[in-house]
N, CA, C and O atoms as a GROMACS GRO file, in nm:
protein
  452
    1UNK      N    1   0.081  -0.119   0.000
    1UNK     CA    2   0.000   0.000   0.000
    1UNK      C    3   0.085   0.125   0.000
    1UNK      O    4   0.042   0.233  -0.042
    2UNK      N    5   0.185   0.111   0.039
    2UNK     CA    6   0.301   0.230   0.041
    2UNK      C    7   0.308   0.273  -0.124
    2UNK      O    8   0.281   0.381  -0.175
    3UNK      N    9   0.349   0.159  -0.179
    3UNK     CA   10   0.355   0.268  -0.327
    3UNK      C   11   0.185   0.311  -0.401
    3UNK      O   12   0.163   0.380  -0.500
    4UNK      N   13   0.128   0.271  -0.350
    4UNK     CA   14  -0.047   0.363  -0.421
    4UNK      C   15   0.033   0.502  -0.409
    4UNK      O   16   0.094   0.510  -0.515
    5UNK      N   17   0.058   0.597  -0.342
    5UNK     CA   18   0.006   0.737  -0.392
    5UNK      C   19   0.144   0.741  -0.537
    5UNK      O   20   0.129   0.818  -0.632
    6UNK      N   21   0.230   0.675  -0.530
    6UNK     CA   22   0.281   0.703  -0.673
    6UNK      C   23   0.215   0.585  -0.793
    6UNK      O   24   0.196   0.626  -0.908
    7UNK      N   25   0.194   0.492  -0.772
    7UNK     CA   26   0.104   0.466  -0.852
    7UNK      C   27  -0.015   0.542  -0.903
    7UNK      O   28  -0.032   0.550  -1.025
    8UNK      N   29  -0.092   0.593  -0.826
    8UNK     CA   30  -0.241   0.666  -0.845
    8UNK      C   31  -0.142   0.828  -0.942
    8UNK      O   32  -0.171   0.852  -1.059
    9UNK      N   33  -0.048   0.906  -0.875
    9UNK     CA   34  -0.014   0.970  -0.938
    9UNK      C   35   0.042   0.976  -1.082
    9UNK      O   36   0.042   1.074  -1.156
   10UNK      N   37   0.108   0.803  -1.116
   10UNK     CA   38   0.086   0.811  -1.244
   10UNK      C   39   0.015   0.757  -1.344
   10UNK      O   40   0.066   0.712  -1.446
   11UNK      N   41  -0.112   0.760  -1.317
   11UNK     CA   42  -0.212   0.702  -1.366
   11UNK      C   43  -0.273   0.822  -1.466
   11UNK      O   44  -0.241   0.940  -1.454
   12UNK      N   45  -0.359   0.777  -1.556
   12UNK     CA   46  -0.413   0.897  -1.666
   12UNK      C   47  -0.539   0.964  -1.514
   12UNK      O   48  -0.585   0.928  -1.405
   13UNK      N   49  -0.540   1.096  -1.626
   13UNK     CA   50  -0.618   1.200  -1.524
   13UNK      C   51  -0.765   1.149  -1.491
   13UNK      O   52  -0.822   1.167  -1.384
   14UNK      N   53  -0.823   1.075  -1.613
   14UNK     CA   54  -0.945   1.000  -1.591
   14UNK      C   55  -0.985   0.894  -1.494
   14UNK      O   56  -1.092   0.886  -1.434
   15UNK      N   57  -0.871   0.802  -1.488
   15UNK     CA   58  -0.871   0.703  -1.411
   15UNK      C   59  -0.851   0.755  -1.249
   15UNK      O   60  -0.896   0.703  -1.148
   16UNK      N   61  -0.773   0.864  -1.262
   16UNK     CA   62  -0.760   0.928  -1.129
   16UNK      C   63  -0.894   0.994  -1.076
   16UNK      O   64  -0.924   1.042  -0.966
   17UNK      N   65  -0.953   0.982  -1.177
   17UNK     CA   66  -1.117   1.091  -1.126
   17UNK      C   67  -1.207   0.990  -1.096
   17UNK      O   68  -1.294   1.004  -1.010
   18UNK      N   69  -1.188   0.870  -1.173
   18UNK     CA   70  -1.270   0.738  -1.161
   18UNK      C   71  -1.273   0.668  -1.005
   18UNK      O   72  -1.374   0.633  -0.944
   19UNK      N   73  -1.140   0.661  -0.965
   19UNK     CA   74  -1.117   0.605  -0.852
   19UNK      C   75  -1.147   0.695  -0.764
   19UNK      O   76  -1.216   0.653  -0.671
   20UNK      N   77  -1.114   0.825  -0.762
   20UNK     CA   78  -1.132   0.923  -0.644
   20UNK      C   79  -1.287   0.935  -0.635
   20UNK      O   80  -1.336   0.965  -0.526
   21UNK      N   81  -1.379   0.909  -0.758
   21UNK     CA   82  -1.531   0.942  -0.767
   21UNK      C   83  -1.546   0.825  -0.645
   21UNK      O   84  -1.583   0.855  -0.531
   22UNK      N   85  -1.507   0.670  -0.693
   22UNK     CA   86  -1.513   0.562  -0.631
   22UNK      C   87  -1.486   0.585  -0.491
   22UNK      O   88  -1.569   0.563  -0.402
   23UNK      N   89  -1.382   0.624  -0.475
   23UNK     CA   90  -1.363   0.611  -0.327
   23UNK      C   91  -1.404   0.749  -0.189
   23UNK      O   92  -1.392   0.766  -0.068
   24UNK      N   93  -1.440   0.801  -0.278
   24UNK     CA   94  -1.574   0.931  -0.195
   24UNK      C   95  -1.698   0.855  -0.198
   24UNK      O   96  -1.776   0.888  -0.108
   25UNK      N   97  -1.741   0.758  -0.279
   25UNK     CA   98  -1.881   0.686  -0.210
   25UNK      C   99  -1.879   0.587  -0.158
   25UNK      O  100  -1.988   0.558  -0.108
   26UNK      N  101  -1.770   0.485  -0.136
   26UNK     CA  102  -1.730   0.429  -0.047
   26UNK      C  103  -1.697   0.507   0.108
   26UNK      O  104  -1.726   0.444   0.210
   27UNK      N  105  -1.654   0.607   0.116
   27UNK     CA  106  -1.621   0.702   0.229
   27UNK      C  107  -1.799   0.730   0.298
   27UNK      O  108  -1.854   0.711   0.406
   28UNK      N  109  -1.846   0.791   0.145
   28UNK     CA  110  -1.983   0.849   0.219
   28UNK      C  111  -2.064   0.697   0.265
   28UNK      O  112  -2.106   0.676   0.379
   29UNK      N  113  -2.071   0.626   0.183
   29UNK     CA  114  -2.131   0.474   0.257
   29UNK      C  115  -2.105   0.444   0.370
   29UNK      O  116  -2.195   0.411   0.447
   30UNK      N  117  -1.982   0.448   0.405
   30UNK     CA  118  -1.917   0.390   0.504
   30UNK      C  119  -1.968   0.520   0.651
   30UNK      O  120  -2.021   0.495   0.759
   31UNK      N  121  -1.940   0.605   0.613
   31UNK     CA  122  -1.961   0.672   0.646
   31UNK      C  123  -2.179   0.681   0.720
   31UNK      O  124  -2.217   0.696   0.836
   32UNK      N  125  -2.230   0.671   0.643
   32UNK     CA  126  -2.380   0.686   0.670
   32UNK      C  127  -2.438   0.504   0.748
   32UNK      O  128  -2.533   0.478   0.821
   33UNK      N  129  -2.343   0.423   0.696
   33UNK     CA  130  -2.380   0.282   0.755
   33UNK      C  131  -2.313   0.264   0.913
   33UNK      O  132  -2.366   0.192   0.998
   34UNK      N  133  -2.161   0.360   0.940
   34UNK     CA  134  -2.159   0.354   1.048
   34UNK      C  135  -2.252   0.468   1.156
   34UNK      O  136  -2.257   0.445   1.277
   35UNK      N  137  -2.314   0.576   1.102
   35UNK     CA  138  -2.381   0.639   1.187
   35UNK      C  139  -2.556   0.572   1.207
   35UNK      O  140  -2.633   0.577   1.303
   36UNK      N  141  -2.570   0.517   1.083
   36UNK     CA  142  -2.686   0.407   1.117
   36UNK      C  143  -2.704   0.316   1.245
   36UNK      O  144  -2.789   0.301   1.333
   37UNK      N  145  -2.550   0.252   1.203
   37UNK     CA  146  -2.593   0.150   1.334
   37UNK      C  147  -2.518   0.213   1.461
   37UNK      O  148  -2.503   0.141   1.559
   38UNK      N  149  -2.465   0.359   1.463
   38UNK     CA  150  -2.454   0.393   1.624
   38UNK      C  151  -2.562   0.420   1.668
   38UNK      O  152  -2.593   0.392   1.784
   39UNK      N  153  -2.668   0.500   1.557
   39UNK     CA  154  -2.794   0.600   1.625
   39UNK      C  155  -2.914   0.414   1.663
   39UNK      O  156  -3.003   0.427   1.747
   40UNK      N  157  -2.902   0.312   1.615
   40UNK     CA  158  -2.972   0.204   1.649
   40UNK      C  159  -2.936   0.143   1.799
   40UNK      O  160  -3.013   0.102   1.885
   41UNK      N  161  -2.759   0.154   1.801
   41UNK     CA  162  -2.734   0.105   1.937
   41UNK      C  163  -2.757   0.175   2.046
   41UNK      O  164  -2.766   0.127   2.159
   42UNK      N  165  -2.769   0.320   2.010
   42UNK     CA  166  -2.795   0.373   2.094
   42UNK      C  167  -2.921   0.421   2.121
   42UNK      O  168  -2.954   0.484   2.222
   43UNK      N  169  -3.015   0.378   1.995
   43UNK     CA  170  -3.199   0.358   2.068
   43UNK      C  171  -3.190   0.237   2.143
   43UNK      O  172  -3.257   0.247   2.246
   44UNK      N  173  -3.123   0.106   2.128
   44UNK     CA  174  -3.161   0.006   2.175
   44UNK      C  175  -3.077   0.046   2.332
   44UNK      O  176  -3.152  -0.006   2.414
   45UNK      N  177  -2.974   0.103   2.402
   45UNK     CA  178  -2.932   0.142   2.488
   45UNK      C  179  -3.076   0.186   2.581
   45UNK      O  180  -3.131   0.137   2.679
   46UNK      N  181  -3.103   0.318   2.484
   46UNK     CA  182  -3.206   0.395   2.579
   46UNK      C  183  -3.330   0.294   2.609
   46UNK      O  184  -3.387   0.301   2.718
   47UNK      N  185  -3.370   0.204   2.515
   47UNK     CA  186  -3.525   0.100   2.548
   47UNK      C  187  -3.457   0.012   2.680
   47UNK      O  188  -3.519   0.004   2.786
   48UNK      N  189  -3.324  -0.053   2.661
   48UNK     CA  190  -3.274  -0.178   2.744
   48UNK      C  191  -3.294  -0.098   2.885
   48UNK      O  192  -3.362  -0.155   2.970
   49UNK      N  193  -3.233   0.043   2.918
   49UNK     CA  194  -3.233   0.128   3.012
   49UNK      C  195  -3.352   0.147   3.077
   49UNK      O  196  -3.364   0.142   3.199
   50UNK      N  197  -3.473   0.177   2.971
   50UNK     CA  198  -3.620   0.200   3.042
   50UNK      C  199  -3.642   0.082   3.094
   50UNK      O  200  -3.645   0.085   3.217
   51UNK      N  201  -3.665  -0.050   3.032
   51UNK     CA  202  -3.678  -0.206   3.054
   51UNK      C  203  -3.626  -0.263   3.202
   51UNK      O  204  -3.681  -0.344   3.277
   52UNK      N  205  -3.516  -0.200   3.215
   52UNK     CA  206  -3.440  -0.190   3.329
   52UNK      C  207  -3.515  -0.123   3.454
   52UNK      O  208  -3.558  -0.198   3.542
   53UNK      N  209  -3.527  -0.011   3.463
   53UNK     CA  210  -3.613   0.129   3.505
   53UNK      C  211  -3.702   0.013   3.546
   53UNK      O  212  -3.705  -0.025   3.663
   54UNK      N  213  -3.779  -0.047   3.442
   54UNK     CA  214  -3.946  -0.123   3.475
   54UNK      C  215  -3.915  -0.230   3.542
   54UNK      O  216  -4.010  -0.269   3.609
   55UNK      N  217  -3.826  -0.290   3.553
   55UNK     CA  218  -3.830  -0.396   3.610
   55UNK      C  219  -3.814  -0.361   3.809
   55UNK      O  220  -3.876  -0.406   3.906
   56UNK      N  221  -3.702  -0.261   3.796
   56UNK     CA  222  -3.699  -0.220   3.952
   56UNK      C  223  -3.791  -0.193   4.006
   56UNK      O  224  -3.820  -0.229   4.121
   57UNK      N  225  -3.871  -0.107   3.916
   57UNK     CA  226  -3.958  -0.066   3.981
   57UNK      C  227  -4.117  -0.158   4.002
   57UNK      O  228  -4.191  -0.141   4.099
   58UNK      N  229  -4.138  -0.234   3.912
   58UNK     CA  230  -4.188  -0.347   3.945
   58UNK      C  231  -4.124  -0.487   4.065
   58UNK      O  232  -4.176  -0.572   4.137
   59UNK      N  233  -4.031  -0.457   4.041
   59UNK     CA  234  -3.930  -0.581   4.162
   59UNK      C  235  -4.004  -0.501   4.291
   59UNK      O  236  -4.073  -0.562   4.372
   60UNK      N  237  -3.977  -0.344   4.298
   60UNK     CA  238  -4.017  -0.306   4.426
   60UNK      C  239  -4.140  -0.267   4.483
   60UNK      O  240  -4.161  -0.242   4.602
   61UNK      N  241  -4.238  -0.263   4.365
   61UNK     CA  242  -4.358  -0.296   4.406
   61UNK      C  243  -4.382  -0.428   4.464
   61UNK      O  244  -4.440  -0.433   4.573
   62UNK      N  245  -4.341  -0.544   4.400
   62UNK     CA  246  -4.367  -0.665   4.441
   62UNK      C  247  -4.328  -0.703   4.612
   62UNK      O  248  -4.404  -0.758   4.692
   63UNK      N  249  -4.190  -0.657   4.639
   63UNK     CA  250  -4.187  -0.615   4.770
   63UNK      C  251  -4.256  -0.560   4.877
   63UNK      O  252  -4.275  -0.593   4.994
   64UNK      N  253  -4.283  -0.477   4.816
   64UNK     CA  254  -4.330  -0.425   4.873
   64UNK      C  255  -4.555  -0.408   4.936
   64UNK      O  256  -4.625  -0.357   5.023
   65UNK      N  257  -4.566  -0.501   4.800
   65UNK     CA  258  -4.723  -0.506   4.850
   65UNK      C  259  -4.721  -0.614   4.913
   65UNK      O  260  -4.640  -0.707   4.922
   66UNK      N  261  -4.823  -0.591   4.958
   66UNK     CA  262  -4.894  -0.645   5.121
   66UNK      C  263  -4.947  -0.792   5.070
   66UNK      O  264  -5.035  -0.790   4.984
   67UNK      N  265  -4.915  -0.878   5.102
   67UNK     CA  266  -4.954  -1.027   5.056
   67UNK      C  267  -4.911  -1.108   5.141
   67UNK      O  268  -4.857  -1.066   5.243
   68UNK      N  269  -4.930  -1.273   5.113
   68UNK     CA  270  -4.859  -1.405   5.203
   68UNK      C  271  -4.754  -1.348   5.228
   68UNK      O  272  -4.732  -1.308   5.342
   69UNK      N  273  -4.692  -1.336   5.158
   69UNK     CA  274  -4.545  -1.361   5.137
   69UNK      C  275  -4.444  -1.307   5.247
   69UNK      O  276  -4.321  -1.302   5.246
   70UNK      N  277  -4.538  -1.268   5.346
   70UNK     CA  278  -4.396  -1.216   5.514
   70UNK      C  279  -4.425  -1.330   5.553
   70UNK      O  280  -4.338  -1.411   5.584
   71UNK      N  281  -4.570  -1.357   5.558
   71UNK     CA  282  -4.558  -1.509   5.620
   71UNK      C  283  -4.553  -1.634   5.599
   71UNK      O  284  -4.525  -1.722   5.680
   72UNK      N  285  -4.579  -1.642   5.493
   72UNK     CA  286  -4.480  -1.761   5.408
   72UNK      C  287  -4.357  -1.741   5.456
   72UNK      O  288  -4.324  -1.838   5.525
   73UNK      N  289  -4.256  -1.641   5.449
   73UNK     CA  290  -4.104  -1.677   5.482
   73UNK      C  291  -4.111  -1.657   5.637
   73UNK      O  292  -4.010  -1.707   5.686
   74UNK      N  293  -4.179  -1.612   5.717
   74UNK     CA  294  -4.174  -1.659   5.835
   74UNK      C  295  -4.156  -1.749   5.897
   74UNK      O  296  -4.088  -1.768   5.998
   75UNK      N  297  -4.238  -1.832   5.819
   75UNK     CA  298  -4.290  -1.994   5.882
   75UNK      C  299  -4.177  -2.049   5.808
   75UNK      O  300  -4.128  -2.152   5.853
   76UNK      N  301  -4.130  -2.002   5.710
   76UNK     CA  302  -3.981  -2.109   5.650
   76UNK      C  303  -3.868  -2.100   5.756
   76UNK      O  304  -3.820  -2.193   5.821
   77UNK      N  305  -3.828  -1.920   5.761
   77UNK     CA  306  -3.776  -1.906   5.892
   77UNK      C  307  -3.762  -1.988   5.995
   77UNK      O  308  -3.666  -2.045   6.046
   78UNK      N  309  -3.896  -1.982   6.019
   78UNK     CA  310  -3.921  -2.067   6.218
   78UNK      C  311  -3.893  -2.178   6.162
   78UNK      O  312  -3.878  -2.250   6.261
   79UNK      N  313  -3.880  -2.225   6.098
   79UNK     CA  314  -3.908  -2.427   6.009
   79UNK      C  315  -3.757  -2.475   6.022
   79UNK      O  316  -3.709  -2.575   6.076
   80UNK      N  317  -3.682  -2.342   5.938
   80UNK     CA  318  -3.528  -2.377   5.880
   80UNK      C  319  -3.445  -2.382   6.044
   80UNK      O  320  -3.357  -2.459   6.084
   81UNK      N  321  -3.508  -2.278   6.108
   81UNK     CA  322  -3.415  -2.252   6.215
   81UNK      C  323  -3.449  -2.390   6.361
   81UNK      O  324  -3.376  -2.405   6.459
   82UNK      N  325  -3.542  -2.449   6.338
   82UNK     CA  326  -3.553  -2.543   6.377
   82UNK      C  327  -3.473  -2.663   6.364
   82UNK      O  328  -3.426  -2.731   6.455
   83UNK      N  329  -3.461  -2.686   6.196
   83UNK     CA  330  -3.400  -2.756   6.130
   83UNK      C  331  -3.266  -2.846   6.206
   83UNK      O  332  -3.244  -2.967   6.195
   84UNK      N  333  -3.205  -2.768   6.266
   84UNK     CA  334  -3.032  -2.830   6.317
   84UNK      C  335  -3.097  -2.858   6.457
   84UNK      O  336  -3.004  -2.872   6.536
   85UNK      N  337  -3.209  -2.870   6.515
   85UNK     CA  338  -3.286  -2.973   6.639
   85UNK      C  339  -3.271  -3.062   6.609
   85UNK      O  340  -3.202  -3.142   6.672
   86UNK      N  341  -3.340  -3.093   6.474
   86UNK     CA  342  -3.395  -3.194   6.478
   86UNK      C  343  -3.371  -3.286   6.366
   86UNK      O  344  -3.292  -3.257   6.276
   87UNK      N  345  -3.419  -3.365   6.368
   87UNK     CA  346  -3.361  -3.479   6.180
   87UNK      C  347  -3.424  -3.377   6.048
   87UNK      O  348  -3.374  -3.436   5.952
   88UNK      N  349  -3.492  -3.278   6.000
   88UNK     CA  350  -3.525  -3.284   5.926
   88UNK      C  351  -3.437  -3.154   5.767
   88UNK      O  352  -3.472  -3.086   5.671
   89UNK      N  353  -3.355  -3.180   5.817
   89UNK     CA  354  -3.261  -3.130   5.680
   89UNK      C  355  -3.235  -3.217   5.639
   89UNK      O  356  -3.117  -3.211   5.606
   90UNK      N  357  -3.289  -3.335   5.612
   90UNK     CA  358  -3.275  -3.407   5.458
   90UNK      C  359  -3.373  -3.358   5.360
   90UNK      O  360  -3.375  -3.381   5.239
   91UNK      N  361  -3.462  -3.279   5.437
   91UNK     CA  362  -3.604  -3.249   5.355
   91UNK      C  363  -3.575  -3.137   5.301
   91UNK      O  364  -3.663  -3.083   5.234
   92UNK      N  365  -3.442  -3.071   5.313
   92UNK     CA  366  -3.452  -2.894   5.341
   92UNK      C  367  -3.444  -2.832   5.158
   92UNK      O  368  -3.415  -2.718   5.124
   93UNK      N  369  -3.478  -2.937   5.077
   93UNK     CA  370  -3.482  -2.956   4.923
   93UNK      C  371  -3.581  -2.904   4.917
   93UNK      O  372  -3.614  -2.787   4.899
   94UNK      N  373  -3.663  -3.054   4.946
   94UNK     CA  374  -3.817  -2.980   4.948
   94UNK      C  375  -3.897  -2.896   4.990
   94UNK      O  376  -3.999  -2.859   4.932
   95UNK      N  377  -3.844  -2.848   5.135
   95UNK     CA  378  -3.941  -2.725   5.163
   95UNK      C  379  -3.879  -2.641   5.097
   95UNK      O  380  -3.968  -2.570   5.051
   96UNK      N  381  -3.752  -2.589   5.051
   96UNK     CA  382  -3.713  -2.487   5.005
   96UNK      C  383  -3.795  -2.484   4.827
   96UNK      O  384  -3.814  -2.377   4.768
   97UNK      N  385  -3.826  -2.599   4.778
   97UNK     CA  386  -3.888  -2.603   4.670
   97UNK      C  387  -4.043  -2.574   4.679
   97UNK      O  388  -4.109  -2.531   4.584
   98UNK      N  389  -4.088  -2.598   4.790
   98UNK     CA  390  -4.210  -2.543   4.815
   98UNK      C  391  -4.263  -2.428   4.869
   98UNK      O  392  -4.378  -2.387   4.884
   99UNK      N  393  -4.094  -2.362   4.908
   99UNK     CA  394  -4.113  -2.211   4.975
   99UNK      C  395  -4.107  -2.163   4.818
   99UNK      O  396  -4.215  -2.134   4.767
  100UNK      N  397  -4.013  -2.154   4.755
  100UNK     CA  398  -4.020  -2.111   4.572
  100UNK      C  399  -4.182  -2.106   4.553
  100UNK      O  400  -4.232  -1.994   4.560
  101UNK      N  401  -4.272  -2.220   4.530
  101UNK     CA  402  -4.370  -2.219   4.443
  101UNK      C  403  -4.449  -2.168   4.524
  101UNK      O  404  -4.554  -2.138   4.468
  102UNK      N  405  -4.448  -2.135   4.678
  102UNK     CA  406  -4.541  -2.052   4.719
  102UNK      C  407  -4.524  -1.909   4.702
  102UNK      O  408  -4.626  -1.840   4.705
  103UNK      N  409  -4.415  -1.856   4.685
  103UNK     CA  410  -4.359  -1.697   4.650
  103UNK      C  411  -4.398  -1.663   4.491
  103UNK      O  412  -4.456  -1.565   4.444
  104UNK      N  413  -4.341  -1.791   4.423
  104UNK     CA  414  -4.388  -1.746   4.266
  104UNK      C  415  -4.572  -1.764   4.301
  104UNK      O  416  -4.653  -1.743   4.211
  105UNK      N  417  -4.601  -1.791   4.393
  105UNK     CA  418  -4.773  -1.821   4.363
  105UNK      C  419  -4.828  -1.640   4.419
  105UNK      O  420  -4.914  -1.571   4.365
  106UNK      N  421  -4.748  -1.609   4.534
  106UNK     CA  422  -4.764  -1.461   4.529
  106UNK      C  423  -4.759  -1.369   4.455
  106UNK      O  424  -4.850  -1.286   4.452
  107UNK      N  425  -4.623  -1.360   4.356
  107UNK     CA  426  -4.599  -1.286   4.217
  107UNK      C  427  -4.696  -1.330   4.121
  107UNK      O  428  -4.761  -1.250   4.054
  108UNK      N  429  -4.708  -1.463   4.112
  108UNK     CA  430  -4.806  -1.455   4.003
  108UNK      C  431  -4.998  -1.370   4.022
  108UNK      O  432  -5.083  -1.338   3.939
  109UNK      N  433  -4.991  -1.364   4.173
  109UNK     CA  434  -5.132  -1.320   4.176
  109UNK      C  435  -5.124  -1.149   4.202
  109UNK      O  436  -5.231  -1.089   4.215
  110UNK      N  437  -4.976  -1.063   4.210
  110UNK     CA  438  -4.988  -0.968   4.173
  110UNK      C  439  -4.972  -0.918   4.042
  110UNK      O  440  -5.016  -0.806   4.017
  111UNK      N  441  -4.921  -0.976   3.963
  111UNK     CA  442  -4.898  -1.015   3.800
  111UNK      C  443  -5.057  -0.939   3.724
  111UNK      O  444  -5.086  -0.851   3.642
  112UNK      N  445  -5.129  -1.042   3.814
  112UNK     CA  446  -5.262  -1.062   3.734
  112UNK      C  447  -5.341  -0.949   3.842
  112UNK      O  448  -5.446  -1.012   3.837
  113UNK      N  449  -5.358  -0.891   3.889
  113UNK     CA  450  -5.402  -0.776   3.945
  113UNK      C  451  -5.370  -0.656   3.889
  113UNK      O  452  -5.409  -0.552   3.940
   0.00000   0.00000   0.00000
């Protein structure tokens, strides 16, 4: 690539206008395809950002409304902390799988409200 500018310089004046036409719309292409896809990444930035925004603020509604769900983990609480009394942490699978489907049974009924 080092010798192009004396090559191109001795080239006929036409061919020099041919290529330079050529390579100004390659420039402007290049040019308009990379500001395309910045101004896209950076709508998809600002949506991922709101999406984000919605989810917290839905996470902290969910927290925050009034449902089973203090006492559901209460009673897991009092259950788990029991647990090293007595024999029953072999089970501690299953209640923990049944503390899950009782919490998702909370989210799902503020979901639908």
């Amino acid at each position: 690539m080092d010798e192009f500018p004396q090559l191109f310089a001795s080239m006929e004046p036409s061919i020099q206008q041919a290529l330079s036409l050529q390579w100004k719309a390659l420039e402007v292409q290049l040019c308009k395809t990379t500001r395309s896809a910045l101004q896209a990444q950076e709508e998809f930035l600002a949506e991922f950002a709101a999406s984000v925004d919605d989810l917290q603020k839905a996470f902290v509604k969910l927290l925050s409304t009034e449902d089973e769900k203090d006492r559901i983990l209460a009673q897991f609480i009092e259950w788990y902390n029991g647990c090293y009394q007595t024999s029953k942490v072999d089970i501690l699978g299953e209640q923990v799988d049944q503390l899950s489907d009782k919490l998702w049974g909370c989210a799902n009924c503020l979901l639908r409200s």
